[in-house]
Structures are given as C-alpha cells and as structure tokens.
C-alpha positions, 0 to 999 in steps of 0.5 A: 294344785300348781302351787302346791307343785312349786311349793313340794318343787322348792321345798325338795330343792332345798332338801337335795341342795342341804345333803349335797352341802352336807357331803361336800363338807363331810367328803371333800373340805373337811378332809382337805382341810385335816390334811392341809394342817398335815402339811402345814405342821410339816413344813413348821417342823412339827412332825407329831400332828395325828392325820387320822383321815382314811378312804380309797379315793385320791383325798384318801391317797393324798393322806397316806402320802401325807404320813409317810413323808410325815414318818420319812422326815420325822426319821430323817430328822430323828437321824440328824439330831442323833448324829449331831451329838454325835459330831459335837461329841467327837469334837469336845474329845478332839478339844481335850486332846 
C-alpha cells in the first residue's frame, strides 16, 4: 500500500511539474521571446516585424510599449526620409541656378 502512495505521489509530481513547465512557456518565454524579436528588429531598423502578443499583465504592457515605439519610430523615419528628398530636391535646384 505505502508503494502505491509513492508511486501516485511521483506520478502526481511529474504531472503538476509538466503543466507548470507548459504555462511558463506558454505565459512567460514564449511571449518574452516575440517581444524580444520586436526590439530587436527595432534596433536593426526593421520597423515592419507583426508583435501580434496581447494580455493585461506587465509582458502584455511591455508589448503595446513595444508597438507604439515600433509606430513612433516608424513615423519618424518615414518623416526623414521624406524630408530628405526634399532637401536633395531643393538643392539640384540650387545647382541649376
């Protein structure tokens, strides 16, 4: 009897060890790892990268600041380049002249 009781103890462990494995990677790393990418991408310049992770706790928080620096910046650079040609514009004329 006391080895069927260690037996359903170890067999119970295992299972309560597996689902909490299972919600780290699906709660904490996983998400942690998409927004990482974010950043990353980010700080490569690629402004397009699709975080697609939502939720109300701090991952979830850290993912809509991720987007909106993402959008800021993807503005800003959009801003730039447009006033970039611009100036290049603005100065073949001067050439001209």
């Amino acid at each position: 009897m006391l080895w069927l009781i260690l037996l359903a103890a170890i067999v119970l462990s295992i299972l309560s060890l597996s689902y909490v494995i299972a919600r780290l990677r699906s709660q904490v790393i996983k998400p942690t790892k998409e927004v990482a990418k974010c950043i990353s991408n980010l700080a490569n310049s690629d402004y397009d990268y699709a975080l697609t992770y939502t939720s109300d706790h701090e991952l979830g928080v850290l993912a809509n600041s991720a987007r909106a620096l993402q959008h800021k910046l993807n503005v800003s650079v959009g801003q730039l380049k447009d006033a970039e040609k611009e100036m290049s514009g603005e100065s073949l004329l001067l050439l001209r002249y």
